[in-house]
GUFIVEX-909604 format. One line per 10 residues: their letters; for each residue x, y, z of N, C-alpha, C, O. Coordinates in Angstrom, 3 decimals. Layout:
a	X,Y,Z,X,Y,Z,X,Y,Z,X,Y,Z ~ ...
REM end
This chain:
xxxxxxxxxx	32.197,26.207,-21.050,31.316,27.364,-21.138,32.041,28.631,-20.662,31.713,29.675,-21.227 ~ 32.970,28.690,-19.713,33.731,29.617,-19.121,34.654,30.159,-20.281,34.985,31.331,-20.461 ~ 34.863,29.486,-20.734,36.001,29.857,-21.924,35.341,30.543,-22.914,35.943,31.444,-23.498 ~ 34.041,30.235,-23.245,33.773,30.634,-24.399,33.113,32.060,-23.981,32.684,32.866,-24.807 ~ 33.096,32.264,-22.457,32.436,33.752,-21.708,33.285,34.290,-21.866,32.919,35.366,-22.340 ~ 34.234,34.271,-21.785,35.910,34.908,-21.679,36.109,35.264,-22.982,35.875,36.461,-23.155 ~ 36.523,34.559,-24.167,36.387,34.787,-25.359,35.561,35.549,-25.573,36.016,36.442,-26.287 ~ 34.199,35.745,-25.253,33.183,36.957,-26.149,33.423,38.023,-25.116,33.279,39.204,-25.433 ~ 33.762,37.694,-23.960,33.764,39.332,-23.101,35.234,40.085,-24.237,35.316,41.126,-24.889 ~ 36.056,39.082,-24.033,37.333,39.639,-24.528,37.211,40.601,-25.883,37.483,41.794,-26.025
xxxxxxxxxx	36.606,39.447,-26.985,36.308,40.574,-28.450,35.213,41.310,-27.774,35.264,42.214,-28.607 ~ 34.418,41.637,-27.107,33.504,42.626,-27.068,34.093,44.169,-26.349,33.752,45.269,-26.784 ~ 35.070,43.952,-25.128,36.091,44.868,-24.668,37.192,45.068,-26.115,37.589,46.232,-26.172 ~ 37.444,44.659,-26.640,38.147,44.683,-27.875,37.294,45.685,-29.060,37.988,46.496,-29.672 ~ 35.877,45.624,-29.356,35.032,46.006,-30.211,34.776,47.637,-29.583,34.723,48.706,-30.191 ~ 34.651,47.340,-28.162,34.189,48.471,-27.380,35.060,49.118,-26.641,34.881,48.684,-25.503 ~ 36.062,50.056,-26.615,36.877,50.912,-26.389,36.591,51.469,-25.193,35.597,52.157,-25.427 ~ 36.916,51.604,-23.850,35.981,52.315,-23.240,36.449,53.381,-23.443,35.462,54.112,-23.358 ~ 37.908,54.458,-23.819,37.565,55.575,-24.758,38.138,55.854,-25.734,39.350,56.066,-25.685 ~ 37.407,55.940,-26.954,37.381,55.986,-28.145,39.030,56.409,-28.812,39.583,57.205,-28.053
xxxxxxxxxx	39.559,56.187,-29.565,40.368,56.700,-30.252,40.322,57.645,-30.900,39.180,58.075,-30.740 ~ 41.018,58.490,-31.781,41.037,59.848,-32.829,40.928,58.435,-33.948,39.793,58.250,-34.386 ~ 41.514,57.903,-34.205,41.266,56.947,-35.398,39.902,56.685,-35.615,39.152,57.005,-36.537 ~ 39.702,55.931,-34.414,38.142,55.318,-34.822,37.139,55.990,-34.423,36.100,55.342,-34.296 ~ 37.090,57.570,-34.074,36.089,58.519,-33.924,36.273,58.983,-35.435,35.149,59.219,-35.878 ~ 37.234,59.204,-36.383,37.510,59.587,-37.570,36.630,58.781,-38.654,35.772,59.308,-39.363 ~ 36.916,57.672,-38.665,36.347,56.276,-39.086,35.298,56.183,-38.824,34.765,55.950,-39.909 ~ 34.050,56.210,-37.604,32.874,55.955,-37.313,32.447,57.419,-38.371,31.669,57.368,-39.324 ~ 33.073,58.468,-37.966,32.503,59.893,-38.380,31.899,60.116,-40.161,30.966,60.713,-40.698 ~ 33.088,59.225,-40.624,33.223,59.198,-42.102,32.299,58.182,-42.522,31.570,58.378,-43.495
xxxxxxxxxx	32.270,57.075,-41.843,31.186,56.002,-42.424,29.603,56.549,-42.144,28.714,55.999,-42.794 ~ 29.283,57.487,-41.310,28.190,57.708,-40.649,27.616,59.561,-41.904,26.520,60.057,-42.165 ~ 28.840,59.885,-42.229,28.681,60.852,-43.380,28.234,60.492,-44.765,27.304,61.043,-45.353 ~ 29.201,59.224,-45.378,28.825,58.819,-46.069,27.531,57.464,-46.628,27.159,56.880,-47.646 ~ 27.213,57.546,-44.932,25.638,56.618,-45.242,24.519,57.724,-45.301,23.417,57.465,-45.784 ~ 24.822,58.923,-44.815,23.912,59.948,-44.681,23.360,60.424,-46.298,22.260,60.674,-46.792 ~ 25.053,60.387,-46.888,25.360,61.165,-48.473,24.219,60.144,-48.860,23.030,60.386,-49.068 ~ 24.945,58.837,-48.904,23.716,57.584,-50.185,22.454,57.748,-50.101,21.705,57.837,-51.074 ~ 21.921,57.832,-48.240,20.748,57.904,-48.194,20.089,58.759,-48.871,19.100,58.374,-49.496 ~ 20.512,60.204,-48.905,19.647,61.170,-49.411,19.958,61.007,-50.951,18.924,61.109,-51.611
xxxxx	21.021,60.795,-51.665,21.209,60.458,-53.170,19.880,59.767,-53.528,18.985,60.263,-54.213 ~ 19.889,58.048,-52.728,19.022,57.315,-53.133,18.097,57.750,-52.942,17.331,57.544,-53.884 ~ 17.542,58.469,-51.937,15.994,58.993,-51.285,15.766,60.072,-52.222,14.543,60.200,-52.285 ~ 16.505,61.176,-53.221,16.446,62.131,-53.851,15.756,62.007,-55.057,14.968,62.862,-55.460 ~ 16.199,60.285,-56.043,15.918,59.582,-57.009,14.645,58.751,-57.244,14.519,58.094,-58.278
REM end
């Protein structure tokens, strides 16, 4: 059971940056623009 706590702390410190990169502030920024774009496309139609 210890192992498998270790393992998910590990990918979760891995997932969670404690501070962010220019990459993946770029990346969150762009995916979060272009769900905005579809939404209103689809919501427009």
């Amino acid at each position: 059971m210890s192992d498998f706590k270790n393992r998910v702390s590990e990918i979760w410190t891995r997932l969670n940056p404690s501070e962010p990169g220019v990459a993946y502030l770029s990346k969150l920024m762009a995916f979060m623009i272009g769900a905005f774009i579809i939404g209103l496309v689809l919501g427009h139609f």
